[in-house]
N, C-alpha and C positions, 0 to 999 in steps of 0.2 A: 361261781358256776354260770349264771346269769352271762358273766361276759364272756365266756366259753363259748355259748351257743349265738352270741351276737358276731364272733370274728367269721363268719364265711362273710356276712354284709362289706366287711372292711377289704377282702382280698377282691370280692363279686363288683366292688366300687371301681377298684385300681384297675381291673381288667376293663370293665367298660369303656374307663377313661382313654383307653388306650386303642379303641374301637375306632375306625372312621365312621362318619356319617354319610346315611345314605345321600346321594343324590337325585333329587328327582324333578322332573320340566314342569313348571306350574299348569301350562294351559295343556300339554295333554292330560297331567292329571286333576283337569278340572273337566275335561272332556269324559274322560274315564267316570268320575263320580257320577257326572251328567246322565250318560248311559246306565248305568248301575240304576238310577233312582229316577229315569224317565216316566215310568207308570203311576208315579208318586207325585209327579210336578201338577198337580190340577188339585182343585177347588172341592173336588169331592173325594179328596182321599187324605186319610189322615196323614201325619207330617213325618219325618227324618229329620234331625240335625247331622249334619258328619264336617268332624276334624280330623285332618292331616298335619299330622305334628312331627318334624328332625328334629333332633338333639334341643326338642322343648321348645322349637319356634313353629310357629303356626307356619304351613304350607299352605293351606287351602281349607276353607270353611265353606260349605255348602248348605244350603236346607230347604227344603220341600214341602209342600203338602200342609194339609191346617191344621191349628193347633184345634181350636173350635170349627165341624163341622158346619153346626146351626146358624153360626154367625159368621161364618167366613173370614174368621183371624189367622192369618197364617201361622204355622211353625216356626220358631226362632232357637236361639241356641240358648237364648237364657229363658224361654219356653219351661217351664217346670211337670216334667213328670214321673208316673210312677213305673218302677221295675218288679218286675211279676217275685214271686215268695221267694225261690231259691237263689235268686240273683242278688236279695236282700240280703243272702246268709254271710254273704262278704263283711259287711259289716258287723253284723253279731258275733261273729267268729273274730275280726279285730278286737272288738270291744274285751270277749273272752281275755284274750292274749295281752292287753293291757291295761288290766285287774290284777293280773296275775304279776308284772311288772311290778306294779305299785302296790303289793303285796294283801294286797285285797282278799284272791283265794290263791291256789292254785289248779291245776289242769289236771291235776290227778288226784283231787278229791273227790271223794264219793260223793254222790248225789242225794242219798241217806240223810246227808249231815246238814242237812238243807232241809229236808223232807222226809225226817224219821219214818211217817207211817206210809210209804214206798213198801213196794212184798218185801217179805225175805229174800228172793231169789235174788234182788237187786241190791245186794249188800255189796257187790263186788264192783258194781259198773260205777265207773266214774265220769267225771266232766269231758274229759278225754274220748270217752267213750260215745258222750251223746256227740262230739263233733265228727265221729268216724260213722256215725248211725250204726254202731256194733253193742249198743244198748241190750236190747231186747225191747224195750218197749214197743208194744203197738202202734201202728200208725192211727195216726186221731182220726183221717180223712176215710181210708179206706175202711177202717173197724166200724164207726158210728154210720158208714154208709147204710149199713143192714138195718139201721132202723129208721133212716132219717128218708127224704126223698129229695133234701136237698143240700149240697154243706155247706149253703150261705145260710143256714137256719144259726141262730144266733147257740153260743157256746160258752158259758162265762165261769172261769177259774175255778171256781167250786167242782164244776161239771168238771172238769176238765181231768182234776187232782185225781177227784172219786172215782174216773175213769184207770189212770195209773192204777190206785191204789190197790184194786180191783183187780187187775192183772192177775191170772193165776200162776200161767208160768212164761216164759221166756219167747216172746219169737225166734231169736236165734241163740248160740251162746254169748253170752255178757263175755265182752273183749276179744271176743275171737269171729264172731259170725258177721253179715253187713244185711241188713234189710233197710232201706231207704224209708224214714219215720219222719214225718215232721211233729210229731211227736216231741222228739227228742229236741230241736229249736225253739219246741214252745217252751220243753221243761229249763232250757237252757238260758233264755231268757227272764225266768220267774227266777232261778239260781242266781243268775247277774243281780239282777235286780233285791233280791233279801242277801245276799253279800254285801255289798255296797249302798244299802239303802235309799236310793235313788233311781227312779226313772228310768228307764233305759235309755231310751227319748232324750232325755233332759243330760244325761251322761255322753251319749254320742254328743250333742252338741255342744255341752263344754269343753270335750277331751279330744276332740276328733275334729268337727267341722268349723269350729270355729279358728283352732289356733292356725286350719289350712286358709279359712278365709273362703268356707263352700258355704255363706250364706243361704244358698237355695237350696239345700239339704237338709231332708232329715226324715226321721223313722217317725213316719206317720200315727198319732195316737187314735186318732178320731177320723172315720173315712168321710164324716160331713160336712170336717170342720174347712171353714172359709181361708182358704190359700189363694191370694192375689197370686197371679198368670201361671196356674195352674189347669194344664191342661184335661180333659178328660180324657180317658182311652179307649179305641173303638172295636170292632170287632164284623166281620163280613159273615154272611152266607155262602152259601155254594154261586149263589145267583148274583155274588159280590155286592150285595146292599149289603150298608152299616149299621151297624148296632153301638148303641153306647153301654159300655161296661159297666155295670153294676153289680158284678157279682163280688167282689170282693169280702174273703172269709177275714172276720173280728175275733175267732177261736184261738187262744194261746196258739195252735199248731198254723196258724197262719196272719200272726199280728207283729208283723216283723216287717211290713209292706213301706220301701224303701221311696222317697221322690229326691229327684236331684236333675238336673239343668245339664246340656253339653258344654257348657260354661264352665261348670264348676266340676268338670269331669276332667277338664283338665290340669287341676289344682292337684284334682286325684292322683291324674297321672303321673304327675311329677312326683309325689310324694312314694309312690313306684319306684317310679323309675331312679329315685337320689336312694341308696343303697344307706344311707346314714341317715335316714328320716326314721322317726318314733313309727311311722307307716311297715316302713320293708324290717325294720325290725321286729315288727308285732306277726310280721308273715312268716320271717324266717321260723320265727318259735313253732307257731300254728302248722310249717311243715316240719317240724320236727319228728314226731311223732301222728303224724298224720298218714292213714292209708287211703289209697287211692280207690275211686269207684272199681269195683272188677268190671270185668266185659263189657268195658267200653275203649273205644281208641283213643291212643294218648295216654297220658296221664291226668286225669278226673280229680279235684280232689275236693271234698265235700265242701269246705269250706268257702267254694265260689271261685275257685280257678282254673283251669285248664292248661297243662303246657302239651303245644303238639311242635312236630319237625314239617319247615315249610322248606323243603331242601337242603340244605345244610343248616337254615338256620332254624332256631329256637322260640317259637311265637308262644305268647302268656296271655289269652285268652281270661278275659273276664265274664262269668256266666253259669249260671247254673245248667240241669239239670234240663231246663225248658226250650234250651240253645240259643234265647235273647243274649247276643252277647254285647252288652256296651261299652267294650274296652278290648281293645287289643295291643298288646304291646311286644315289637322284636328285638330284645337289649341290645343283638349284635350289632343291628343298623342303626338303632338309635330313633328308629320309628313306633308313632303312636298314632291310632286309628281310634277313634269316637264314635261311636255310631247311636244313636238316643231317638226314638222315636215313640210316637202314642197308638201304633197299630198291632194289637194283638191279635193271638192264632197269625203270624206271623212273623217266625224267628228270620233272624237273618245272618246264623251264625256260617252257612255255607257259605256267602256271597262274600261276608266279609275275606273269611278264608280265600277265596278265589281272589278277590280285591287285593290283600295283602301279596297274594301269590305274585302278581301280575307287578305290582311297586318293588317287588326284590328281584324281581326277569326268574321268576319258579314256576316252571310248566306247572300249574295246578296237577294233581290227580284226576279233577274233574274235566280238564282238558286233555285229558288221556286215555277216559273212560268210556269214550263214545265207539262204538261200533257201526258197520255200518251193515243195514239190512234194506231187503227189497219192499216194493208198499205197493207193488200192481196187484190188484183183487186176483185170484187162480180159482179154478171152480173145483166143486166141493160137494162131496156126497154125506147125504144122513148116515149111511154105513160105514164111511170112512171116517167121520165122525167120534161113530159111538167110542172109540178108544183114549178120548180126550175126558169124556164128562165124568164125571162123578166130584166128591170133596178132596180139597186138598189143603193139608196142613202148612203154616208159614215154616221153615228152615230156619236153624239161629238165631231164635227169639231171644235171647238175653239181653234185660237192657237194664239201665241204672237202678233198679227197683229191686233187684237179689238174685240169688241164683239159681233162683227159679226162672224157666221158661215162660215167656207167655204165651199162652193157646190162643192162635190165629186161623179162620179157616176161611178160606173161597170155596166156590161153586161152577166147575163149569158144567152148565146144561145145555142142553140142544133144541131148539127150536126151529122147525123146521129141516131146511136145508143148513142151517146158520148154527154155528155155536156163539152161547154168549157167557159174560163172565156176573155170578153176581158177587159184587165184592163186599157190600155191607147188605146189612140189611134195607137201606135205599139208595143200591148202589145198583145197577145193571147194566152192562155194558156190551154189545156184538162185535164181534173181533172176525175179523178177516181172514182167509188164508193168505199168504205170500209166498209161501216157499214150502217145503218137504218138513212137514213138524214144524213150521214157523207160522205166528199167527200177528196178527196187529191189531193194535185200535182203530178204526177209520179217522179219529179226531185227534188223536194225540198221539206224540210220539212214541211210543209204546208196542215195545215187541215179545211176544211170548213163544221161547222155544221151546218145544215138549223134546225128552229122550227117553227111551229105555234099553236097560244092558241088555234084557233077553223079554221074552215074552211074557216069562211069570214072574216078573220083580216089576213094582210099581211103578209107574207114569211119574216124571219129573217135569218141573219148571222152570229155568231162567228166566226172570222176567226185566227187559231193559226198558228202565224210562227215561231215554235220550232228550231231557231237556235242558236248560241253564246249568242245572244241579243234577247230573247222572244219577239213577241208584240202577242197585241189581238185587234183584229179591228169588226167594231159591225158595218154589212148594213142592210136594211130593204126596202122593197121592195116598188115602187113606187107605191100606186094603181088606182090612177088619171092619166087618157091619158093626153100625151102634146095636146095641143088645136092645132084645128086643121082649119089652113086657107084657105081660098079659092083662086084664085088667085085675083079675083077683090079688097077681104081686104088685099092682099100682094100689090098689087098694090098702094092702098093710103097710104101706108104707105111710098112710095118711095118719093123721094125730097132729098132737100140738106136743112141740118140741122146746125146750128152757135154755136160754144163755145165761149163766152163771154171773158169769164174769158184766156181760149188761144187763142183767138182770130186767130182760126183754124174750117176749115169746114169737115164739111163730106157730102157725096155725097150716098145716097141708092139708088139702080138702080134694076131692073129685070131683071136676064140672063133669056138667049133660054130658060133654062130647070125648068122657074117658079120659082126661089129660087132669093134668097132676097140676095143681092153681095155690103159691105160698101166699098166703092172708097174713098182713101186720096192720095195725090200728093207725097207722102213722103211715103204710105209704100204699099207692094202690096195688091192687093184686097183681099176680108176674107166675107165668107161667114157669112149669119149673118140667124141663126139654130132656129126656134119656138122649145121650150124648156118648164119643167113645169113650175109651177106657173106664166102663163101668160106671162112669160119674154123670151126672145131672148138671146139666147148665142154666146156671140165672140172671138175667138182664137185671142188672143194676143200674142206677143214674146218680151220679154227681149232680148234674143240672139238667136242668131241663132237655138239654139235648147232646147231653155230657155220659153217653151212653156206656158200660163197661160189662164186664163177665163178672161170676163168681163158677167155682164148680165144687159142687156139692159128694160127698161121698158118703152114702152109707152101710153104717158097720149094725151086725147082726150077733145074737145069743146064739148058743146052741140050738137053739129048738127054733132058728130063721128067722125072729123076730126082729125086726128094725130098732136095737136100741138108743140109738146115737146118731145123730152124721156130725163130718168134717166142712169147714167154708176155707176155702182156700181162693188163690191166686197168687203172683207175684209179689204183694202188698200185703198179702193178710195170709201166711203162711200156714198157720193153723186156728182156727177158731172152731170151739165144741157147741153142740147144741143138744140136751139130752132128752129123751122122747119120756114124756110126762105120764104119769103109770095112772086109767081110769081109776 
C-alpha cells in the first residue's frame, strides 16, 4: 500500500527531469536582491541571508544586516536562527509522516490511544486530524488568554493535558470542521514523542537532519540553552527602534520553536526538490489526506506549505500561517529562493513572491494592482463632510483561524473642517480630500474612495495602499446604533460568573462612571464596551502590546435574568461562563 502512495514521487521525478532550467544574469540578479534588501544593508537593522539556487547550483548568495545588534556581528548564511511556531510545523508534520513509515504509529490513529482520559467527544479524532486542525480541541493560546495576561507565562504538560482533558465539548466537528489550534501540534508532539519513546528533538536529529547533514538544525528544547552563532531575533516599534525578542512561549502549544542556518536550508532544499528523498516522500503522504486552509489564497496546507500560480508556473512556498516564508521553491524552472533572516513583525512572504515573479519574467499581481489617483488637497466643508463619519466594519474578514469572521472596525470622525480616520486605538490619522468621494493620507500612499448605490444604503470604502506591496481593503459602514443600556440593565448583568471547563471565575462589577469593569485575580481589570450585534466587546492581550478582541454574548431565563454568556472570536469559537447563583 505504502508504495501505492509513494509512485506520484517516481512520475513527479521523471517530469522535472525533463524540465529546462531557468536562466538567469548573475549581476542583474544580484542588483535585484541588492534593491530588495537595501534598507537592510546597515549596522542597525537585523540581518537577511538570501540564496538563489538553478537546478541545485548556487546563483547568487547575498546577506545583510546583523546577526547581533549589540555587538555589531554581521548576518551570515551559516548564521543560526530561529523560525516563528507555524513555520516549525514543517518539521513535526515530517517527523509524523516518518513514524508512520517505520511503523511506529500511524496517521489515522486515534489520539485516545495515546491519551485515554481525552473527553469522550474525542474518541473519533485522530492524528490525522490534529494535522488538519479539524480536531476540536481548543486552542491553548487563545482559551488560556481569559485568564492569563500573558502567554509567555510558563505552561507545563500537566497543565496543558488537564486543559484537554477538561474540554467539554467540541469546537468544531471532529473531522469535519477547521479551527486553527496550536493545541493540536502540542498534543501532536507529546503523541510523537510516547509512540516512539524518544525526544522529539533527539528523533529529528537522528532521522532527519543528520542523514541530510543540516548540522545547524534543530528543534530547540531549552530557549536558554547556549548555541554557538546563534543569533537573537529582534523586533521594531512603530518608531522603528529594536527590540530583542524574548517572548518566546515553552507551552506544548508552542514548543516546537525550529533554528536552522540558510546554509543548511539548502540541504533542505534539495531534499525537496529530489522527488526520491525519504524528504518528498514523507510530503507526499502528509498531502495525502491533507486539507487545505479555507479562505485563504492558494492552496494553504497546515502542515507548512503553500503552493500558489506565479503565471503559469507552480511556486511551493515554505511558511506557515505567519507568512515568514523561508523557502521557496518553482519545480518547473528548477529555481530555489532562501530567504532566512532574525527580524520579526516582519514577514517577507510578499516580496519574495514579487522576487520570484520578476526571475520567471511574471508581471507580479502586485505590479498590476496599482491604480492611479489624484493627491492635490481640494477644499472641503464640515457639512459635506458629515456623510463620511461614523464606524465602519472591515469587509471579508476571513482569514486562516476558521470560519468565522473577524470583527474589524475604523472610525471616521470629523474635526473640524478635516476628517480623520481612527484606525486602532493609537492609531489617528487626517485624510485629505482629492477628488469627488476620494480622500488620501497626506503621508502615505493611501487612497480612500467612499460610494453609495442610493441615499439610504450605507456608505462604502475602497481603501488602496499603493506601496511596494498593494492591498485593497473594502469597509462599509455600520447603519444599526450599538444598543443602548440603561444603567439598571447594566446592573443585572453584574455578578461573578464560572468557567467550567477552566475552572476560573470572573467577576463583572460597576465603576463610579456607570460602565460595566471584568475583574480576574490574574489580569488587570478591562472594561467590558456594549458594542453591535447585541454583544459586549473585550480588550484582551497576548503581550504586552499583543493587543486582541473577545466578544461576549449574553443569554437570559425567562423572567430576563442574565444566566450565562458566550466568549467568542475566530479562535475561541465558543466558550461558557455560567453566572454563579448568591
Amino acid at each position: 500500500m505504502r508504495a501505492i502512495l509513494f509512485l506520484p514521487a517516481l512520475f513527479l521525478n521523471l517530469l522535472l527531469a525533463a524540465q529546462p532550467a531557468l536562466h538567469i544574469d548573475k549581476i542583474k540578479l544580484d542588483k535585484k536582491i541588492d534593491s530588495l534588501f537595501s534598507s537592510y544593508n546597515r549596522k542597525s537593522s537585523p540581518g537577511f541571508a538570501i540564496t538563489v539556487l538553478v537546478d541545485g547550483k548556487v546563483i547568487s548568495k547575498k546577506s545583510y544586516g546583523m546577526a547581533s545588534l549589540e555587538f555589531g556581528i554581521p548576518l551570515t548564511h551559516n548564521t543560526i536562527v530561529g523560525i516563528p511556531y507555524s513555520e516549525g510545523r514543517e518539521f513535526i508534520s515530517i517527523a509524523a509522516a516518518l513514524m508512520e513509515k517505520d511503523n511506529i504509529l500511524k496517521l489515522e490513529n486515534k489520539v485516545r490511544q495515546y491519551f485515554p482520559k481525552l473527553p469522550a467527544w474525542s474518541e473519533i479524532v485522530t492524528i490525522q486530524d490534529l494535522l488538519n486542525h479539524s480536531s476540536g480541541f481548543c486552542d491553548e493560546w487563545a482559551t488560556l488568554v481569559l485568564t492569563q495576561a500573558s502567554m509567555s507565562n510558563r505552561l507545563d504538560v500537566s497543565q496543558f493535558l488537564s486543559f484537554l482533558y477538561n474540554q467539554p465539548d467540541p469546537q468544531v466537528e471532529p473531522g469535519k470542521g477547521y479551527m486553527y489550534s496550536n493545541s493540536d501540534f502540542g498534543l501532536l508532539r507529546l503523541i510523537l514523542e510516547k509512540a516512539s519513546g524518544e525526544n522529539l528533538s533527539a528523533y529529528l536529529k537522528r532521522k532527519v537532519f543528520t542523514p541530510l547533514g543540516m548540522s545547524s538544525t534543530q528543534m530547540r528544547n531549552n530557549k536558554e540553552e547556549l548555541i554557538p552563532n546563534h543569533a537573537l531575533s529582534y523586533y521594531s516599534d512603530d518608531d522603528k527602534k529594536y527590540f530583542v525578542w524574548l517572548r518566546d512561549k515553552t507551552s506544548p502549544g508552542g514548543n516546537y520553536m525550529m533554528l536552522t542556518s540558510a546554509a543548511d536550508l539548502e540541504k533542505w532544499a534539495a531534499a525537496h526538490n529530489d522527488a526520491n528523498s525519504f524528504i518528498s516522500k514523507a510530503v507526499v503522504r502528509l498531502k495525502q489526506f491533507s486539507r487545505p486552509i479555507p479562505a485563504q489564497e492558494g492552496t494553504n496546507y497546515v502542515f507548512g506549505q503553500k503552493v500558489k500560480k506565479i503565471g503559469e508556473h507552480e511556486m511551493i512556498v515554505h511558511q506557515g500561517v505567519s507568512g515568514y516564508s523561508y523557502l521557496a521553491r518553482v519545480p518547473d524552472s528548477k529555481l530555489t529562493v532562501i530567504c532566512l533572516g532574525n527580524n520579526l513583525r516582519n514577514p517577507f512572504a510578499e516580496r519574495i513572491n514579487n522576487f520570484v515573479s520578476q526571475l520567471l519574467n511574471v508581471k507580479s499581481p502586485a505590479a498590476t494592482a496599482k491604480k492611479v489617483f489624484p493627491s492635490k488637497a481640494l477644499p472641503t466643508t464640515n457639512a459635506e463632510l458629515q456623510k463620511y463619519a461614523g464606524t465602519y466594519r472591515w469587509l471579508n474578514q476571513l482569514t486562516f483561524q476558521s470560519s468565522l469572521e473577524t470583527k474589524k472596525y475604523v472610525i471616521h470622525k470629523i474635526v473640524g473642517d478635516s476628517l480623520f480616520l481612527e484606525f486602532s486605538a493609537s492609531e489617528f490619522f487626517p485624510f485629505i480630500k482629492v477628488g469627488d468621494n476620494i480622500f488620501k493620507d497626506p503621508d502615505f500612499p493611501i487612497w480612500s474612495v467612499f460610494s453609495q448605490a442610493h441615499p439610504d444604503s450605507a456608505m462604502e470604502v475602497t481603501v488602496y495602499k499603493q506601496d511596494d506591496n498593494p492591498e485593497t481593503w473594502h469597509w462599509k459602514k455600520e447603519m444599526n446604533a450599538k444598543k443602548q443600556y440603561s444603567k439598571e440593565q447594566l446592573q443585572k448583568l453584574t455578578g461573578k460568573y464560572y468557567s467550567k471547563h477552566l475552572d476560573f471565575y470572573w467577576t463583572i462589577v460597576m465603576n463610579e462612571d456607570g460602565n460595566l469593569v471584568v475583574k480576574r485575580p490574574t489580569i488587570a481589570d478591562k472594561l467590558l464596551e456594549p458594542f453591535f450585534d447585541n454583544e459586549f466587546k473585550l480588550t484582551i492581550e497576548f503581550r504586552e502590546d499583543d493587543e486582541s478582541r473577545v466578544w461576549i454574548q449574553f443569554y437570559y431565563n425567562e423572567a430576563g435574568e442574565a444566566i450565562w454568556f458566550d466568549v467568542h472570536n475566530p479562535r475561541l469559537l465558543h466558550h461558557r461562563f455560567d453566572k454563579v447563583k448568591n
